[in-house]
C-alpha positions in Angstrom: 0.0 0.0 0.0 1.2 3.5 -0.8 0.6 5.4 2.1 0.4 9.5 1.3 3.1 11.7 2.4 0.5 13.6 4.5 -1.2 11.1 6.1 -1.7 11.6 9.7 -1.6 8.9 12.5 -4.3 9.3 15.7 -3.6 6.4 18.4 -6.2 6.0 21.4 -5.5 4.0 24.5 -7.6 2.8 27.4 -5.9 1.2 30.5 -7.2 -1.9 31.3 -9.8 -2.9 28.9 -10.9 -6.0 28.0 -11.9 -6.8 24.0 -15.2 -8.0 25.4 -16.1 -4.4 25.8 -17.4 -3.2 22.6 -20.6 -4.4 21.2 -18.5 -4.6 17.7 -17.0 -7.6 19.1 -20.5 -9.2 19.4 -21.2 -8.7 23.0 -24.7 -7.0 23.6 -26.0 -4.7 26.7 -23.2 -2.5 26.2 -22.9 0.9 24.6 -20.7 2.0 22.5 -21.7 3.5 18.9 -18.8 5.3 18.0 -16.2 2.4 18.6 -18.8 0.1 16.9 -18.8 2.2 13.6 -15.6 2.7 13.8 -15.0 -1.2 14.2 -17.3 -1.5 11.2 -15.6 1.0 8.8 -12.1 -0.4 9.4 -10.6 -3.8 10.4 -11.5 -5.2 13.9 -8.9 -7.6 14.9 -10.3 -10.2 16.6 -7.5 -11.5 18.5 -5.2 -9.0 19.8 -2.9 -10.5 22.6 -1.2 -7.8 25.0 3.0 -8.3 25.6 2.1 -8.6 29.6 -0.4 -8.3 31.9 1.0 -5.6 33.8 0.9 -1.8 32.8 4.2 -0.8 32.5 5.7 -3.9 30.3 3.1 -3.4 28.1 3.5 0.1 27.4 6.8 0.0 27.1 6.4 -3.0 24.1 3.9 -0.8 22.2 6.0 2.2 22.8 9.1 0.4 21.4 8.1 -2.1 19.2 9.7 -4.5 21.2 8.4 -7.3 22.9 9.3 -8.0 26.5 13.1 -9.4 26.4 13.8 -7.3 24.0 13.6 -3.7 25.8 14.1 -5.2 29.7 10.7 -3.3 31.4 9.6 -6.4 33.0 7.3 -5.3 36.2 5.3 -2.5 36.9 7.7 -0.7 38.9 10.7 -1.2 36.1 11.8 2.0 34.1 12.2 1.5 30.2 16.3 2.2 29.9 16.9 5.7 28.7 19.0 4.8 25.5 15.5 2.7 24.1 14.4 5.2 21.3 10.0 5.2 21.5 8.7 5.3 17.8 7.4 8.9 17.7 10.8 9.7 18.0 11.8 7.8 14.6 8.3 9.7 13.3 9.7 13.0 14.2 12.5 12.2 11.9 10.2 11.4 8.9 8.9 15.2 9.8 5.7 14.1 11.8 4.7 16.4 14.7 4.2 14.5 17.4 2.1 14.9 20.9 0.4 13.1 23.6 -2.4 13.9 26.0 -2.7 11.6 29.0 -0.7 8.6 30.3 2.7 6.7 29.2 3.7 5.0 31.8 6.4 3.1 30.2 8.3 3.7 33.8 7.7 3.9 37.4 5.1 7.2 38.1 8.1 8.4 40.5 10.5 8.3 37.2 8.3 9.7 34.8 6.9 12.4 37.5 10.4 13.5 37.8 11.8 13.7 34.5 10.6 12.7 30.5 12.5 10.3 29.0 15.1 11.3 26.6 14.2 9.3 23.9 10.2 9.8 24.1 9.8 11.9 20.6 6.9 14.4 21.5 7.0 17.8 20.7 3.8 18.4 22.4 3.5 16.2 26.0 1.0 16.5 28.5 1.4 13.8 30.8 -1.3 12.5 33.5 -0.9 8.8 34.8 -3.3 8.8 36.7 -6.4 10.9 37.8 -5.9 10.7 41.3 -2.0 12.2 41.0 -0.4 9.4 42.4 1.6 10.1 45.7 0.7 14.3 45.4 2.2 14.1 42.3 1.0 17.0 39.6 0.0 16.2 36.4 -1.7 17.6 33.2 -4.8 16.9 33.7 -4.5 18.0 37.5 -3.8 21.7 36.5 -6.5 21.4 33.9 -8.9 20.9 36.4 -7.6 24.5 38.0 -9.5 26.4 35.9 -12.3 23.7 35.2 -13.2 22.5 38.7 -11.0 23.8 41.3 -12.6 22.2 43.6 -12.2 18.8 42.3 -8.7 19.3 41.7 -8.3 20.1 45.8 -10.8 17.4 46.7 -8.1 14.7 44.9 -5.0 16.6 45.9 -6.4 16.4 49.6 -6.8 12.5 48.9 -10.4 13.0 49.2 -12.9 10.2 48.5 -14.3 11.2 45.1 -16.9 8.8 43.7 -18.4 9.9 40.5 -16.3 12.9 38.3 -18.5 14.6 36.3 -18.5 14.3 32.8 -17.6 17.8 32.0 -14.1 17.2 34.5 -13.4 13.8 34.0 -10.0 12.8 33.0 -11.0 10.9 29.8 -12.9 14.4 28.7 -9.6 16.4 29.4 -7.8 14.0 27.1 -10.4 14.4 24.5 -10.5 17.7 25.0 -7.0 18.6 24.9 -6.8 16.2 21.5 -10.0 18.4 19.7 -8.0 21.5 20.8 -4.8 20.1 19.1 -6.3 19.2 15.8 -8.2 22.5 15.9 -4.9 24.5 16.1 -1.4 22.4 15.3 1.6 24.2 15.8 2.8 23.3 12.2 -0.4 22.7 9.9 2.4 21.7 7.2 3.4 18.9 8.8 1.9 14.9 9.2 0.8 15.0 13.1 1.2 11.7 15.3 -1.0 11.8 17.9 -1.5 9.8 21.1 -4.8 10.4 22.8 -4.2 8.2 25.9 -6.8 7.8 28.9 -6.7 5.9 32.4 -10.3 4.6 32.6 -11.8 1.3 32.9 -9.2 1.6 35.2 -10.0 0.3 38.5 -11.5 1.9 41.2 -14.6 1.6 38.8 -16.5 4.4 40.6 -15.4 7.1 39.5 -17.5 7.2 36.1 -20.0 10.1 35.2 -23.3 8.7 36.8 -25.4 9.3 33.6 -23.3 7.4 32.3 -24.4 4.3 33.6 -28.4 5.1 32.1 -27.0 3.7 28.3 -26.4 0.4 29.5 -28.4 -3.1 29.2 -27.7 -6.1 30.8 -23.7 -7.0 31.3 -22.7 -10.2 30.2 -22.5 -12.6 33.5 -19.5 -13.3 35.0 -17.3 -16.3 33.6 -16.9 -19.2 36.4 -16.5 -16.8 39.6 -17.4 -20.0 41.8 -14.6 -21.9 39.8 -12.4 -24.1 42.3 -8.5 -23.5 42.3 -7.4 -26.7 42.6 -6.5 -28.5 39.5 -4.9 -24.3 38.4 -1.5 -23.5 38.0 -0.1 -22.9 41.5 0.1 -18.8 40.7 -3.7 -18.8 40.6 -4.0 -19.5 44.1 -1.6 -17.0 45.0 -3.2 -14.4 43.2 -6.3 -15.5 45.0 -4.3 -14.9 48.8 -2.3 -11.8 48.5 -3.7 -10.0 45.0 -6.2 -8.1 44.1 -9.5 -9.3 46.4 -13.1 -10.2 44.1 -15.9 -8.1 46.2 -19.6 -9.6 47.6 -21.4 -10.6 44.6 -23.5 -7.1 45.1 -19.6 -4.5 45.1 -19.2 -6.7 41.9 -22.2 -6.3 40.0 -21.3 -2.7 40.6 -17.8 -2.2 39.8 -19.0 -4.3 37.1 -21.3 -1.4 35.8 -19.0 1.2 36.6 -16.5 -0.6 34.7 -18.7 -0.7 31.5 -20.2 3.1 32.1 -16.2 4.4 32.3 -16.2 2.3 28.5 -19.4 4.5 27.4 -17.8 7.3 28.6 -14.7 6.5 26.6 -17.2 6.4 23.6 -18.8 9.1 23.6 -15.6 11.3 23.7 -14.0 9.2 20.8 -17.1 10.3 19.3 -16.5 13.8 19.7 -12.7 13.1 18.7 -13.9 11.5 15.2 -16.4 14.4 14.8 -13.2 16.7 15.0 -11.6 14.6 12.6 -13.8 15.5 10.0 -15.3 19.2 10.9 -11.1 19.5 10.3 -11.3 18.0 6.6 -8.4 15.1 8.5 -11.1 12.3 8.7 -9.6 11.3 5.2 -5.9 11.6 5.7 -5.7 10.0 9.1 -5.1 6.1 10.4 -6.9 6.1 13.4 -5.7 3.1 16.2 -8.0 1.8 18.7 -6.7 -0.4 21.3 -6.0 -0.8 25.2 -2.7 -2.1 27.5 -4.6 -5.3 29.2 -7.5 -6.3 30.2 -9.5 -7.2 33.5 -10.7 -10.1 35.0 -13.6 -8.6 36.3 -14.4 -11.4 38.8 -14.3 -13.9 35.9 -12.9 -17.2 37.7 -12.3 -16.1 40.7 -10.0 -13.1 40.0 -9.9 -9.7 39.9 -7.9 -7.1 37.8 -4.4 -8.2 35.9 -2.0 -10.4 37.4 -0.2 -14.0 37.1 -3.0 -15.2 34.4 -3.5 -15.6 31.0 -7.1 -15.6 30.6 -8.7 -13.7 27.4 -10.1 -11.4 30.1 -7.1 -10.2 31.1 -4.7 -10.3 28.1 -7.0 -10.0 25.1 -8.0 -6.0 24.1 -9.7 -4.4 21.2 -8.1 -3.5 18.2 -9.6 -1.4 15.0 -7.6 0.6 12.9 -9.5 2.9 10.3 -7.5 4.7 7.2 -7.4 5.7 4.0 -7.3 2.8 1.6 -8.5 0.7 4.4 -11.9 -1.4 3.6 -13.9 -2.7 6.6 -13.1 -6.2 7.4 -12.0 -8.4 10.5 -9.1 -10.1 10.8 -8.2 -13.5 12.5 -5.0 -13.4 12.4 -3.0 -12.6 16.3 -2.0 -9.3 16.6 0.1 -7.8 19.5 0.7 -4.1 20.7 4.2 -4.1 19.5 3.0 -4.6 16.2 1.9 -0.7 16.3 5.0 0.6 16.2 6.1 -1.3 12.6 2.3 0.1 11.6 2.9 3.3 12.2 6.5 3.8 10.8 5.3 1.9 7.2 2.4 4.4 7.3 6.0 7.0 8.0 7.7 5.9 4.9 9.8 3.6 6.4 11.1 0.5 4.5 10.6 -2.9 5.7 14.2 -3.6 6.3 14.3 -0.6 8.5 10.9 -1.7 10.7 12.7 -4.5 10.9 16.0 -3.4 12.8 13.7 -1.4 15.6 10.9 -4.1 16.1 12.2 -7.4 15.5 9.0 -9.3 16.2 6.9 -6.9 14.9 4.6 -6.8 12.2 2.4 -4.1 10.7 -1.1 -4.7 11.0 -1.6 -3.5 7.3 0.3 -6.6 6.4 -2.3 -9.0 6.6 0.2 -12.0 4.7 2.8 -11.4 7.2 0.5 -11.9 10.2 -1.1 -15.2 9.0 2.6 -15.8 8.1 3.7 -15.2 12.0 0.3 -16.8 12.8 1.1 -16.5 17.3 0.8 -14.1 19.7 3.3 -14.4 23.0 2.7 -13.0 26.8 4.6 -12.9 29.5 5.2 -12.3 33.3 8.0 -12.1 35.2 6.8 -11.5 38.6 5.3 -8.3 37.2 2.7 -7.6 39.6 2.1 -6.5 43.1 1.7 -8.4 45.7 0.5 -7.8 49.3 1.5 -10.6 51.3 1.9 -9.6 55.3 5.3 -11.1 55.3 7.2 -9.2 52.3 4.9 -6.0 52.5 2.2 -3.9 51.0 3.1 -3.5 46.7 6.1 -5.7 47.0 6.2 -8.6 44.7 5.8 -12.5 45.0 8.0 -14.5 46.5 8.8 -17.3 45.5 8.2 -15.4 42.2 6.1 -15.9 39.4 7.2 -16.6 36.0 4.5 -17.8 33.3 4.4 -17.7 29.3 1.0 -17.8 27.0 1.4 -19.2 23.6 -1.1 -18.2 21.2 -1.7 -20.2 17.9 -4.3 -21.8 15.6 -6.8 -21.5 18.1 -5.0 -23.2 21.0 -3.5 -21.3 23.7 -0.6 -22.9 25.7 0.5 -21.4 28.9 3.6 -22.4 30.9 4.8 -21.2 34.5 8.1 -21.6 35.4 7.8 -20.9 38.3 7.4 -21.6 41.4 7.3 -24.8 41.7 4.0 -27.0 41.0 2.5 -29.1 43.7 0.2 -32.3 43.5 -3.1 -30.2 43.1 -2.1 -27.6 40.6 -0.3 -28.6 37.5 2.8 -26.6 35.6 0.4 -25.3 33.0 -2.4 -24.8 30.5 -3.8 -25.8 27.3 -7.3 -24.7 26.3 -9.2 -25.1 22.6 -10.8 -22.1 22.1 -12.2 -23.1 19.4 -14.1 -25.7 21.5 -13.9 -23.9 25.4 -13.6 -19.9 24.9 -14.5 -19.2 28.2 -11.1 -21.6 29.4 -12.5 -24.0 31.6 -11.2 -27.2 30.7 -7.5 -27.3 31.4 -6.2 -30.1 28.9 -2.2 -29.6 29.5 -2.4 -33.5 31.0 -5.2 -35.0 28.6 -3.5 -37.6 26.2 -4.6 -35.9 22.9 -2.9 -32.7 23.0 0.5 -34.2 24.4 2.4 -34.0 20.9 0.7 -29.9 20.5 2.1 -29.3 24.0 5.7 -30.3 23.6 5.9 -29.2 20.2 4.9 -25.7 21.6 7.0 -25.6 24.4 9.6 -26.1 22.1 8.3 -23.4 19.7 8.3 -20.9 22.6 11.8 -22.1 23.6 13.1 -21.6 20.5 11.8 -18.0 20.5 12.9 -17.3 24.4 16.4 -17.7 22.7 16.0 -15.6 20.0 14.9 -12.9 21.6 17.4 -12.7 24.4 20.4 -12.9 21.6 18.8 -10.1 20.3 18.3 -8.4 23.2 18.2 -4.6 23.4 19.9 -3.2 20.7 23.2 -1.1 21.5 24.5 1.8 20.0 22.1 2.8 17.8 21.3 6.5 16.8 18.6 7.6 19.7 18.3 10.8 17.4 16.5 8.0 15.5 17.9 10.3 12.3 18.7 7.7 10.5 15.2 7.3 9.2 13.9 9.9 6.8 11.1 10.5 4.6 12.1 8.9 1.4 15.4 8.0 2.1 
């Protein structure tokens, strides 16, 4: 595809979404029109796998273009090494204009609260991690709120409890906002713009949704196995259960389960005034637009709550639509990852495929629909990512022993391995699940006779690929100008 030289590139994130959010995706009492159409004018990928479970790993892979090994961020807490170059940066080189309104956080909130990376590529950055300001920390949206609701803004600087935001001072507005304003007034009209409109919610805690925003909704879906058993689970399962995040009375579920969903038709409804801007501006034409989100939530689905040491669909499979010009409506089967936005973007850039290549490895543009059948998996990981809160090692500290797990994704079979710790005699080392046959992942086939020969042949798959990305590892040396790519070079 021949991309124009002009042709803009708007990315939206969500934090924490699952792909079983959008009523594109098939899934009914839900509402959200905006992302449906836009599912239904572009591609809707239907099995986008996230790099981790955990916020910061993730980010930092779509951010790259790397996957996990390959740029080192491996648990929340981590800090993306400052000679990593992000891919805005290689966009500003192609003579993009770059900005981004709301959260990164491809490092620690301490790190990035203190000082930008150096290798970020935004010319216009207005950072907000979080709507609370994590730890009195100051953000974007924080002193946006000064002149729109100063009494909000004191009310979450004073720790306050908050409950519902209004609509017209919520965090995802200011995002949307501050994007509208952008593509209203760029500081170089001449100039392709990347954009990054980047906002916190579904985020738990749930609650702090516009309340009128829970009036759109129907029935949720139920939730998937809550009563299910741990025994017969990988052994990480039942730690996640004892010192992670806690599942509620079935009542604080139900609701966190509609705040949850209302925070999603919040999101909508300000992608729809986003996409309205889009073409009041005359850029609706000229612009790939990006859909997607970091992880998903378990949402009380067997047993669990939030992201962690799992690799259920409810936790590390997110939306994905990308809209463009050239771009007919269709879905595509093939896995996709985050990482693979990065090579999207810098094709869209002018950049050859030798050059993707060299900065994401693993990558693949999701224009490419040959070379993602061709790839044809999808690879998670966790490395003792998460927080824990066992008494003994302390509040936000991590597990010990630790967790280590892998998810393979591929021809409809997901394999999942976990290192470690240790199994015992009621929880076995893995996973395998036909989701062909079980989507919702309740029968556990890693001992069942018939899928023996899939399971060591994937193991060895994955091992093969565990050793090709660590020899790769992160990339020395190179340019962090990132001025080796230009615009038809």
């Amino acid at each position: 595809m021949n991309w124009n030289e002009q042709t803009n590139i708007l990315l939206i994130t969500t934090d924490q979404q699952r792909w079983d959010t959008l009523g594109c995706y098939g899934v009914s009492g839900l509402h959200t029109p905006n992302l449906d159409l836009l599912g239904a004018e572009g591609v809707r990928y239907e099995r986008c796998y996230v790099n981790g479970t955990i916020c910061t790993p993730s980010r930092a892979s779509l951010w790259t273009g790397k996957h996990i090994p390959g740029h080192g961020v491996h648990a929340l807490h981590d800090c993306l090494p400052e000679d990593e170059v992000m891919f805005p940066k290689r966009l500003q080189a192609a003579g993009y204009e770059t900005a981004l309104f709301g959260k990164l956080h491809v490092s620690g909130h301490y790190r990035e609260y203190d000082r930008r990376h150096p290798n970020d590529g935004f010319d216009v950055y207005e950072w907000a991690s979080d709507p609370k300001g994590p730890w009195g920390m100051d953000n974007a949206y924080l002193q946006w709120l000064e002149g729109r609701d100063p009494d909000l803004r004191q009310a979450i600087r004073n720790g306050d409890p908050i409950g519902h935001i209004p609509a017209e001072s919520h965090m995802t507005t200011w995002a949307a906002e501050r994007t509208i304003e952008y593509l209203d007034a760029r500081r170089d009209s001449d100039k392709p713009f990347f954009c990054c409109m980047s906002v916190f919610d579904p985020h738990s805690p749930y609650t702090n949704h516009p309340e009128e925003a829970e009036s759109v909704l129907g029935d949720l879906p139920d939730v998937i196995a809550g009563d299910q058993p741990f025994t017969g689970r990988p052994i990480a399962h039942e730690m996640e259960r004892k010192w992670g995040p806690k599942v509620p009375e079935p009542e604080t579920l139900d609701w966190f389960r509609i705040g949850y969903h209302a925070a999603v038709a919040h999101i909508d409804r300000q992608v729809g005034r986003v996409l309205d801007a889009l073409e009041r501006t005359g850029l609706g034409d000229c612009t790939l637009v990006i859909f997607t989100s970091d992880h998903g939530d378990m949402l009380g689905d067997h047993g669990l709550m939030t992201k962690g040491a799992y690799f259920y669909d409810a936790c590390t499979r997110v939306p994905m639509i990308v809209r463009g010009p050239g771009i007919g409506p269709r879905v595509e089967e093939a896995p996709v990852q985050l990482h693979d936005i990065a090579s999207t973007c810098l094709q869209v850039a002018g950049a050859s495929s030798d050059e993707t290549g060299q900065w994401s490895p693993d990558g693949v543009s999701l224009l490419d629909a040959d070379k993602l059948h061709q790839r044809n998996r999808a690879v998670c990981l966790y490395r003792n990512s998460g927080n824990c809160n066992k008494p003994e090692i302390g509040y936000r500290g991590y597990f010990d022993p630790p967790i280590h797990g892998m998810m393979w994704y591929a021809d409809g079979h997901k394999v999942n391995v976990y290192h470690s710790p240790e199994p015992d005699e009621d929880h076995p080392q893995g996973e395998i699940y036909d989701l062909s046959e079980d989507p919702n992942e309740m029968e556990n086939l890693w001992e069942a006779d018939a899928v023996q020969v899939l399971r060591l042949r994937t193991i060895g798959e994955a091992m093969d690929w565990l050793a090709l990305e660590g020899f790769r590892g992160r990339a020395r040396g190179e340019d962090a100008s990132g001025d080796r790519f230009k615009r038809g070079s």
